[in-house]
N, C-alpha and C positions, 0 to 999 in steps of 0.2 A: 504494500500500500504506500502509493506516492505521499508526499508532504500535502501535496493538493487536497486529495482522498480527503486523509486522516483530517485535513481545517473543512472541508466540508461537513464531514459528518458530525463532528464536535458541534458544528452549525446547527447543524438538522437534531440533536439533541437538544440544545438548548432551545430550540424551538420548542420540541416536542415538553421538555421539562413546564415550560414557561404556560404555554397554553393548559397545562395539567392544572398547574398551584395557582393559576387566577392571574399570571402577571399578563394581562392583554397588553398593556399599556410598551412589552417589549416586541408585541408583533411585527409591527412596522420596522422598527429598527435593528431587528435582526436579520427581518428580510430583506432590508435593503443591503444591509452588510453582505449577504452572500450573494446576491446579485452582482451589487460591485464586483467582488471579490473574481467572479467567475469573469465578468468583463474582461476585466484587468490580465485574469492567464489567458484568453485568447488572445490577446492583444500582441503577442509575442512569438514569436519562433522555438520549434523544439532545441531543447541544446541543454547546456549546462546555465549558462546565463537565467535562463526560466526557473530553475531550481532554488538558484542564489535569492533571485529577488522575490520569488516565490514563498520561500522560508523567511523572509525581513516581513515581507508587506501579512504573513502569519501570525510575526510577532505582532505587528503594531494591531495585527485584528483581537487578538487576544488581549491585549490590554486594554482596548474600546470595550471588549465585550465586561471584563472584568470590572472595570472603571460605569461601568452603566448603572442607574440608579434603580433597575427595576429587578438587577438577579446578581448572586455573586456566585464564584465556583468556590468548591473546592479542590484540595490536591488528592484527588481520588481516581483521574483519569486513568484508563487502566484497558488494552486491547484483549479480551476476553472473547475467546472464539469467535462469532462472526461479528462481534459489534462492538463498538466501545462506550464503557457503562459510566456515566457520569453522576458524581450526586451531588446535589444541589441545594441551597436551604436561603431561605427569606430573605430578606433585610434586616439586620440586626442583630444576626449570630457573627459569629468570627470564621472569615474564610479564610481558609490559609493559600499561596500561591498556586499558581497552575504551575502542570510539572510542564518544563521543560521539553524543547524537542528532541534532544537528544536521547531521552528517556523513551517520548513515545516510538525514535527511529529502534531503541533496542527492543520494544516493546512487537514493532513490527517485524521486527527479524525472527521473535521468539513465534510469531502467529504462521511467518511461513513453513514452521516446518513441524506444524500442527496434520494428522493426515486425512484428509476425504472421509464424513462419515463412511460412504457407500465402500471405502475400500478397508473397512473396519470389519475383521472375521469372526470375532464374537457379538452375539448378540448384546449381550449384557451392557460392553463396553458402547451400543451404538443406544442403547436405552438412556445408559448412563449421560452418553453427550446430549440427550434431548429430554433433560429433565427438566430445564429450567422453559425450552420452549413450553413442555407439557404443564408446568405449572402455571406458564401465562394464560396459557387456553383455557386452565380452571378456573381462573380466575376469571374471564373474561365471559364463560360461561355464566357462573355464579353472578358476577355482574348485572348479568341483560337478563337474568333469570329464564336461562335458557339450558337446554342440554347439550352435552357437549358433541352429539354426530348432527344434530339441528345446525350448530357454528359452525361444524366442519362443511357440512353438505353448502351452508350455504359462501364459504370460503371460495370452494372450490368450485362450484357453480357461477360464482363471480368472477373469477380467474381464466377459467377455460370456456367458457360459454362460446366463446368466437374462435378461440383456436383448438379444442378438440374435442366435440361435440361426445364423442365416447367418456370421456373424464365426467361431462357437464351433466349426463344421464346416469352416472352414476353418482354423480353428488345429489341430484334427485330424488335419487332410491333412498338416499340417508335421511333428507326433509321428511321424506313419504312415510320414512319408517320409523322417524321421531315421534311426527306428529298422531300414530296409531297409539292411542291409551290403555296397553297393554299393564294392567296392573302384578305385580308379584306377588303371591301367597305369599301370609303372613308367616313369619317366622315360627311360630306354633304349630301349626299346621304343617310347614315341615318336617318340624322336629315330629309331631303326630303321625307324617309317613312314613318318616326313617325307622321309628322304633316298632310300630308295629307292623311295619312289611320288610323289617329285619333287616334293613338295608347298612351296610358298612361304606366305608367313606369311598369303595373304588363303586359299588353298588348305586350308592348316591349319586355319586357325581357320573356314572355311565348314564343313568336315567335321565341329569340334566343334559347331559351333551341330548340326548337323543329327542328330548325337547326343543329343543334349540334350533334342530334340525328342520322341524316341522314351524320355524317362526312362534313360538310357544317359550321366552325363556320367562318363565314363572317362578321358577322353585329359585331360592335364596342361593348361595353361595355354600360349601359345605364348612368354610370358615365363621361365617355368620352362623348359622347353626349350631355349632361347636360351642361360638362363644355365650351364644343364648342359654345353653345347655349349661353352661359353668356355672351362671348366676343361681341357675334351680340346686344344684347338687352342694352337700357341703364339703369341707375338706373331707379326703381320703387317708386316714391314719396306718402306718403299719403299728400291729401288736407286735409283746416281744417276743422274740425268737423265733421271728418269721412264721409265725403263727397263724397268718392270717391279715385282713382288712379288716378296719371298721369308720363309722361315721359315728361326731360325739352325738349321743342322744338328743342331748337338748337341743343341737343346733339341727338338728333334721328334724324335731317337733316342733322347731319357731319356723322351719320352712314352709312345713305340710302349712300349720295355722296359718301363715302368712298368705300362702298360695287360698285357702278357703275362705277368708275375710276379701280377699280382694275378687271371689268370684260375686260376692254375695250384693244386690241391688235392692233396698238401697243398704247402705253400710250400716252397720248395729250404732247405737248412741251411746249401751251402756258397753264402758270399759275396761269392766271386770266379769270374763267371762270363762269357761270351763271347756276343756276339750276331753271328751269321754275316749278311750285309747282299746286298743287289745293286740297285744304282742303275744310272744314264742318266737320257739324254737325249733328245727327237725333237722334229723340224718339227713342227709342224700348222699347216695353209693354211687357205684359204677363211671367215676368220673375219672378222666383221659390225666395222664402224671406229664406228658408231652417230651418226657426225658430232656428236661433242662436243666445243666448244672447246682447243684445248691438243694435241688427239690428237698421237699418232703415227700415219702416213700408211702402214699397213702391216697387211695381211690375214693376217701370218704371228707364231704364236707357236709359242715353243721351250717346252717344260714338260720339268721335271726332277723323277725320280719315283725311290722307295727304295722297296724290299719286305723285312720280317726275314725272313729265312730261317727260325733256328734258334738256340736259347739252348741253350749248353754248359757242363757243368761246369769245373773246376779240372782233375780227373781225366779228361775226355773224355767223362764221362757225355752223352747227348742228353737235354736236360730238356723241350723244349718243339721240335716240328717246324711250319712251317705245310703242311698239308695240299694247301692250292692254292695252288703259286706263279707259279702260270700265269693266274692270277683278278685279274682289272683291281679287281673288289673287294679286293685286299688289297696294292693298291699305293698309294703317297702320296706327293700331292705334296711338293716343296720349293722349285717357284720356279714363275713364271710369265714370260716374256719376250718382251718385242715385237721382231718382226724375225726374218728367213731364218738357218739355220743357219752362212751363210757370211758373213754381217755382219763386218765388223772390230768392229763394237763388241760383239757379242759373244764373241769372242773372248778382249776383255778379263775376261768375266766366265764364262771357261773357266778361265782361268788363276788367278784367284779361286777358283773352283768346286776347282783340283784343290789349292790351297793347304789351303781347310778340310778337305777330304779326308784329308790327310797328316794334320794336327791334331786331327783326328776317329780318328784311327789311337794316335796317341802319347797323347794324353791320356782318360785312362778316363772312363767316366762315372758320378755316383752316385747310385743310385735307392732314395728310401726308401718302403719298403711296408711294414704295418703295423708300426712302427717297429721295423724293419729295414732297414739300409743295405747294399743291394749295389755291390759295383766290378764293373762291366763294361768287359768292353774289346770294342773293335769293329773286324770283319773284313770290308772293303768289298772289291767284287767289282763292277768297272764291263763288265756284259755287256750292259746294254739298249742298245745303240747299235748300227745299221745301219752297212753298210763304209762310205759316207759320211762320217758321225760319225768315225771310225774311224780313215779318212786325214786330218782335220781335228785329230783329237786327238794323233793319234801324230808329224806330219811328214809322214806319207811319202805323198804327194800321187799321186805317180810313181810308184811300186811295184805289180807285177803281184799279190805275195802280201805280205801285211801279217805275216806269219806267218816266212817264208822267205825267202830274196836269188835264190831262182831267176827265170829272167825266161820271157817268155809261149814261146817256141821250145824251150826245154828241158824246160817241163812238158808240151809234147805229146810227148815224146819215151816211148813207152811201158817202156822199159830203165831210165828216169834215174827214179832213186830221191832223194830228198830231207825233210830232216827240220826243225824249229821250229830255227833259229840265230841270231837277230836276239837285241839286249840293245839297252838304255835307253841305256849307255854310251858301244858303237859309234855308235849314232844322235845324240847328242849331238855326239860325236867329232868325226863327217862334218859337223855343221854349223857348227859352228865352224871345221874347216878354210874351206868357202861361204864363212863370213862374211869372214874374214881373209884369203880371195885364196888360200891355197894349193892349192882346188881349185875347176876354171872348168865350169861347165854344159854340157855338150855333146849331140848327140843320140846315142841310145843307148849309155851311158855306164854302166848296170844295175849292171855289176860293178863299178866302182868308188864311183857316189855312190848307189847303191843305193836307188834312187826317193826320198833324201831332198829334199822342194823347201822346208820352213819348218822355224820352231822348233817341237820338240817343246812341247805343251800339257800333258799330263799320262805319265805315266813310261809307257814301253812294255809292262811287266810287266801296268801296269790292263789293257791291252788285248787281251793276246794270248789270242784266243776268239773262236769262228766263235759266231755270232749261229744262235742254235737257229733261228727263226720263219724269218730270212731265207733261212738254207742250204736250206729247204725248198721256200721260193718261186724261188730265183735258181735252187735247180737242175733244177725244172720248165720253169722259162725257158729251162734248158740241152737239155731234153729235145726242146721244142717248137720248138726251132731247127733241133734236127737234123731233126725231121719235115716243118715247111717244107721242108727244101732236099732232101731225099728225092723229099717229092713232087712238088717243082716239076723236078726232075733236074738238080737244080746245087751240083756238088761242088765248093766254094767257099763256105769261112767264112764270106765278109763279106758283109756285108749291104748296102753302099752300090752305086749306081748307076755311082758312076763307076769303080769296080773289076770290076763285074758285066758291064757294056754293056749287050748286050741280052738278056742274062739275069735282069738285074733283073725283065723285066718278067713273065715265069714265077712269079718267085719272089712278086713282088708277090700274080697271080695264085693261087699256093698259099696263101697267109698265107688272102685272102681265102676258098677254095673249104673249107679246113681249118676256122676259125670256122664257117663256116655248118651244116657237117655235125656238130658237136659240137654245134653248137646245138639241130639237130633231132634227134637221135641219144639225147643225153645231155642235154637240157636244162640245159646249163651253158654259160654265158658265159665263153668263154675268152680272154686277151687283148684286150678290149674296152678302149677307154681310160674314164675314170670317166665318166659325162655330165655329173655334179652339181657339175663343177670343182675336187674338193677333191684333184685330181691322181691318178696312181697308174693304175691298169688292176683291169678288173676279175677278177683273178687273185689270191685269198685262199688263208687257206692250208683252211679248209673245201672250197673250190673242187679245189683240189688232193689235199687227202683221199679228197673224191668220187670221181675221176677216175683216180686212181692205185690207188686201193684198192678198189676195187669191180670183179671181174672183166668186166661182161658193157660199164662202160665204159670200161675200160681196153683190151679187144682192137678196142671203136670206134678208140679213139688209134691204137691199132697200123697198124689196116688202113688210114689214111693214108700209109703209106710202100709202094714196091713191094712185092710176094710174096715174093721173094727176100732182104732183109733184115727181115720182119716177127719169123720167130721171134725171131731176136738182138736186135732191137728190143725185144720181149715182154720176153726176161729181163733187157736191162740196166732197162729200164724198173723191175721191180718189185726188181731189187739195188739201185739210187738211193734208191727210196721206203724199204724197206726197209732200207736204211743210217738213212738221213733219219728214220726211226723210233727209231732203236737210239741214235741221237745225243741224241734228243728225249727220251729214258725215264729216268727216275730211277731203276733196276734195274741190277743186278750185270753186269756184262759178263765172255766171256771175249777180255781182248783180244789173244791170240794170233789164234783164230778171226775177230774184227773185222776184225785186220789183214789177214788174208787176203783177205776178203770185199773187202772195199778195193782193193787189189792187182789181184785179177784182175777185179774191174768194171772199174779205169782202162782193164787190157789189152785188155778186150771193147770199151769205148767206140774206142780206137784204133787198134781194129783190123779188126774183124768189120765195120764197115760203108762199107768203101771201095771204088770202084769197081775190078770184078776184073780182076787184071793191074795196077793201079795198084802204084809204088816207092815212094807217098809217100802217107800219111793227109793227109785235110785238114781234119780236124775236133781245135780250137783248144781247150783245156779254159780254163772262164770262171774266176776266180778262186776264186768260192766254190764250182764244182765242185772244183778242185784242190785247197784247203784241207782240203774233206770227203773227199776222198778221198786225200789223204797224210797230213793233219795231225787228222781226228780222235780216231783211233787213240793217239796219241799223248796228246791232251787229255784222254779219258776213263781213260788206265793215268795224269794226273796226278790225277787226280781219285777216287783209291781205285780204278780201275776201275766205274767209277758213273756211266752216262748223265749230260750235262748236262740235262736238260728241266727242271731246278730254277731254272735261268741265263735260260730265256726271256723275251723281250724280247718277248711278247704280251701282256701285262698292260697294258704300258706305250702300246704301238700301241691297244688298245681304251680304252683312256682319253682318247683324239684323241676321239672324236664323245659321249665325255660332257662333255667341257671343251665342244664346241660348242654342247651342252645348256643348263648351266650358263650358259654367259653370256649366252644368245638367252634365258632362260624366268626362271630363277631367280637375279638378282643385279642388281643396280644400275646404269644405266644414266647416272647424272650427270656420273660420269667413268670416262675407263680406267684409273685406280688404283684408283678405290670398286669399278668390276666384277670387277677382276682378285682382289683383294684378297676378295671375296664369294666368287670360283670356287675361290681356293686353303685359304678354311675350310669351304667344305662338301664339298670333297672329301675334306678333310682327315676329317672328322667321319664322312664315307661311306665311309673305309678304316679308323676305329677298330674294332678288336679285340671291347671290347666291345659296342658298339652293332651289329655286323656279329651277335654270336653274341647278340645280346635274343632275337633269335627263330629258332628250330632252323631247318637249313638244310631245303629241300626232298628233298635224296635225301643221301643217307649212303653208303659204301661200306662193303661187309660187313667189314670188319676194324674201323673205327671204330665199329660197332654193339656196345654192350653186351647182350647177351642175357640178360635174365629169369631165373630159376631152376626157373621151367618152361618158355622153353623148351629150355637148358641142358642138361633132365631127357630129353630125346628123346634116342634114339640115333642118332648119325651114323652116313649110310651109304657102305660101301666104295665106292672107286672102281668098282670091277664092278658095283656093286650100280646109282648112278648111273645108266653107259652102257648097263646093260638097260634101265633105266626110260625111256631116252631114245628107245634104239633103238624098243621097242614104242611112245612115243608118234609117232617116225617112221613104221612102218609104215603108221599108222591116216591120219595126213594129208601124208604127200608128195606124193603124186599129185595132192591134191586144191588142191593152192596153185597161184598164179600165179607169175610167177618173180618172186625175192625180193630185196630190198634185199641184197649179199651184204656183207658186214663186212670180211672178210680174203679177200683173193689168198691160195691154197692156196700158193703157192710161197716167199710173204713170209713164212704161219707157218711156214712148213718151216726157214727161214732164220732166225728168230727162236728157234724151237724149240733149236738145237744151239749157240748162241752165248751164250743166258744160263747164268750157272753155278750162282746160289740159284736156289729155287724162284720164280719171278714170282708178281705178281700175280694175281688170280681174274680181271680181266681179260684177262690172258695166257693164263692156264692153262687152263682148259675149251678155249680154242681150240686149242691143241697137242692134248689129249686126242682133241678132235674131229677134227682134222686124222689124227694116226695110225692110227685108229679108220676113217676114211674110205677111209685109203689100203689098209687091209686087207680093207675089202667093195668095193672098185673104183667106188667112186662118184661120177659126173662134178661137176662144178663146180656145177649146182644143188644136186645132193645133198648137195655138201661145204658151201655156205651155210647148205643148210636145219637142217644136222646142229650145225654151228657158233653158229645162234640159238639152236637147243632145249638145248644144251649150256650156252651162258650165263647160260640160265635156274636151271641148277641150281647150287648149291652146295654 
């Protein structure tokens, strides 16, 4: 760059500077200065001579310009890749000299041997030289409050319009495609499709490329996402000795709160309010070691999971319910732990585990939503734990009922009545006498050391609660016992060989000939053991829905035991289920009627089906039949008289095979802390609140539906009005169906029917309606399904 150049464009800046900061008053007289100036070099011949007077009449422009009362410079001139950056300031600050031309001639020496973007071979370095252009553009954007391919298009549409019609049409396509108001899904809704269509960051982000392609870029960025996701999760702790993950308690219950207050429209006033809780714990096997350096040598982790119940007022108000507390989606993790449930080393970190608890109890939490600070206090409810759990947490190892001090001979006894008397304090009591010698172990010792075999883990109060999920399962197990030894013909409890002789092998034989005909019969796998090794049998509690609840395969189950004990078979059968129902429900009970129900099943189980003439029953009641049958009645009149089915511990069991997910597909593989540590924030992120409700649920149930103001405007019609409608749509296709999935045993709603005291549910109710309805035109047990479907259609 000639001397010429470089005094011209110092010109053209100070212009440009001038006209910026409001100096008009130097328009004129800079542009006459460059006018002149330019005159003046034409005015001569190319040579050396031009150069000389060229660089003088420079100077003297530079000191006009310096000397001018409307801008001063300062010494900051400086040739910086393609321009030279000048900075400028008012009137009244202190400008220091302009540098020299001798400086700007080294200046220019130093910019020739700067090289060609275009012949620059990394990318990086060509971005890097066009940083400060691209920041002009943003700003230039931001400016005009425009986008920035809107500037560009219209740039380059200005530029090439007359010289290359190709460029100019495609700076078109950029306007065209500005101005289409293409909104991007909200960052939740993202996050709401990544987590539950298990998408991982190359999954993600393949799906946006392929949007993209279709003109469709909607979904967020997987950076955005990520960081959205940070804000929900709290920190990620390691335990010690690589032990495992965990999140601190309290700060993942100020989250959940947080995320629940700020769903809620309009926001609560009062700001002292309760958040009702229910935690546990459970095994899960079968899981991949990945063989990474360092591991722990073990297929088994423990995960500990919390669900909020319910946000309460000061006054008892209910502010906020969750709808599904039975939904593995609305349960969260808080820890991750390597090793078998019976580990001593975890142990250690039970006893930890029930420490925060109490601490999570006594001190509140405080949650600020749109600045507003709530005090909550929180009311933990440790239900998700299998009997297992159970005897591990409480002490009582040895104990026939965790509930009770009665022992396994007196709960058969069909006379002997017994009720919930165990406390925290007695159990302490007892083992500290253990420890101190003043009382010695012996065998069957019940009534005195009262199955205590260790120290109490967490107070007995957490515990005392029959596990909703399990009671359903264990006491189908209870069912299918008695059916075994029915049909093998062997009236005798035990199951072992060497108490049986050669009876065992009957019974073996029943077990065997019972499976097969369920299988063909019902196409239900009953008491199968898992194949896939992750432990267990394949006896769910769907499996047990099916089977118990469905007449035509329920009188299959029956007719495996002789003729002579089928009927009393038939009804304890669907009193169990039927209990096991009424335990499960979140609905009003009358627990007088309960108790009854209760009562005379036990009496029917121990009595109705022993061999005749026999002095002595021999069927043994298993623990969690006894509980359910002495002590639920009791658990539901503590509980307002209100089903536990809020307490279930199915949330927490179906969250086993998505932690298995998790760490086989989506989560890190370098180490078991980098994996654990991935499985416990995205599940974390896959039970938030709001991300769960980004996008409306699949089905709704009619009370949570807002109805329109047309359709609001229709008239409701009477219950008569209904059962005619149903009846004539019965007439028209009874006959013409095959036999029908049936819903409810007519005998189960009957028993449902006189024992709730509010109105049930619409799931409930149509079925009562249909049931009575049934029982008054004589209609057999097709009819009473068929009537029962068409009825739940209506509302």
């Amino acid at each position: 760059m000639t001397t010429i150049e470089i005094t011209l464009s110092v010109l053209d800046s100070l212009y440009d500077a001038a006209k910026a900061k409001g100096a008009w008053n130097c328009k004129v007289s800079l542009t006459s200065f460059r006018e002149e100036f330019v005159k003046w070099v034409q005015g001569f011949d190319a040579g050396d001579e031009i150069v000389k007077r060229a660089e003088n009449q420079a100077q003297v422009l530079f000191k006009k310009i310096q000397r001018h009362r409307g801008l001063h410079t300062r010494d900051k001139a400086a040739v910086d890749k393609n321009e030279i950056i000048l900075s400028l300031s008012l009137p009244g600050n202190n400008a220091a000299p302009l540098a020299s031309q001798s400086e700007l001639c080294q200046q220019d020496k130093r910019r020739r041997s700067k090289q060609p973007i275009d012949e620059l071979s990394s990318k990086r370095h060509r971005y890097r030289r066009l940083e400060p252009l691209i920041e002009q553009i943003k700003a230039t954007a931001e400016e005009e409050n425009t986008e920035i391919p809107h500037l560009l298009g219209l740039i380059l549409h200005k530029l090439y319009y007359h010289s290359d019609r190709r460029v100019a049409n495609i700076a078109s396509q950029l306007i065209d495609i500005s101005n289409e108001n293409i909104s991007k899904v909200a960052v939740p809704v993202a996050s709401h499709i990544k987590s539950y269509c298990n998408l991982g960051r190359e999954g993600y982000q393949r799906l946006t490329r392929s949007l993209k392609t279709s003109d469709l870029d909607v979904l967020p960025s997987w950076k955005t996402v990520r960081a959205y996701e940070r804000t929900l999760t709290p920190e990620v702790k390691e335990l010690e000795d690589k032990m495992g993950v965990e999140f601190d308690y309290k700060e993942a219950l100020g989250k959940s709160a947080e995320q629940i207050i700020k769903q809620l429209d309009p926001k609560p006033t009062d700001t002292k309010l309760t958040l009702t809780v229910k935690d546990g714990l459970d095994g899960s096997g079968s899981h991949s070691i990945f063989n990474q350096d360092g591991n722990k040598n073990t297929h088994n982790i423990v995960i500990t999971m919390f669900t909020p119940l319910s946000l309460i007022s000061s006054n008892g108000d209910t502010i906020w319910v969750e709808p599904s507390p039975a939904s593995p989606l609305t349960c969260r993790p808080l820890s991750l732990l390597l090793g078998k449930e019976t580990d001593d080393v975890l142990k250690s970190y039970y006893r930890k585990l029930a420490l925060t608890r109490e601490n999570v109890r006594q001190e509140s939490l405080h949650v600020t939503v749109s600045d507003c600070t709530y005090t909550i206090k929180v009311d933990l409810t440790l239900s998700m734990i299998d009997g297992k759990m159970r005897g591990i947490l409480s002490g009582l190892g040895g104990a026939f009922c965790l509930l009770c001090t009665v022992s396994r001979e007196k709960a058969a006894d069909p006379q002997h009545v017994c009720s919930i008397n165990r406390s925290s304090t007695e159990i302490a009591e007892i083992w500290r006498k253990l420890q101190s010698g003043e009382l010695v172990k012996k065998a069957y010792d019940t009534d005195v050391r009262q199955g205590v075999t260790q120290e109490p883990i967490v107070s007995w109060e957490d515990i005392a609660i029959i596990s909703p999920l399990h009671c359903f399962l264990r006491s189908f197990d209870f069912l299918l016992k008695i059916v075994y030894h029915l049909n093998a013909g062997v009236f005798n409890w035990s199951n072992e060989e060497k108490t049986l002789g050669y009876q065992y092998r009957f019974l073996k034989q029943s077990k065997e000939s019972v499976r097969a005909h369920l299988k063909e019969q019902t196409h239900l796998a009953i008491d199968i053991p898992d194949s896939t090794g992750k432990g267990g049998t394949s006896t769910t509690g769907n499996v047990v829905n099916e089977l118990l609840g469905t007449e035509k395969n329920l009188t299959t189950f029956v007719s495996q035991v002789p003729e002579r004990f089928q009927g009393d078979m038939h009804d304890i059968c669907s009193r169990i289920y039927a209990i096991c129902r009424l335990y499960n429900s979140c609905e009003k009970l009358d627990t007088v009627k309960f108790q009854e129900l209760c009562s005379s099943t036990k009496e029917m189980i121990l009595t109705k089906l022993n061999q005749p003439g026999a002095k002595k029953g021999w069927i043994y009641l298993t623990p969690t039949v006894h509980a359910v049958l002495e002590h639920a009645p009791e658990l539901v009149e503590a509980n307002d008289g209100i089903g536990l089915g809020s307490f279930t511990e199915s949330s927490l069991e179906c969250n086993n095979k998505v932690l298995r997910l998790v760490r086989m597909k989506l989560s890190r593989k370098r180490g078991q802390i980098e994996n654990l540590s991935d499985c416990l924030e995205r599940m974390f992120v896959r039970s938030d609140l709001e991300v769960r409700l980004a996008v409306a649920p699949k089905r709704q149930r009619v009370d949570d539906v807002q109805q329109t103001p047309v359709q609001s405007s229709f008239r409701k019609l009477s219950k008569a009005e209904k059962l005619s409608s149903v009846s004539r749509r019965l007439d028209k296709d009874l006959m013409a169906i095959s036999y029908p999935k049936i819903l409810e045993k007519m005998s189960n709603i009957t028993i449902y029917a006189h024992i709730f005291t509010d109105d049930p549910s619409p799931q409930y109710k149509n079925r009562f309606v249909a049931a009575d309805v049934a029982q008054t035109w004589g209609l057999h047990n097709i009819e009473v399904s068929r009537f029962i479907q068409a009825t739940a259609r209506v509302q």
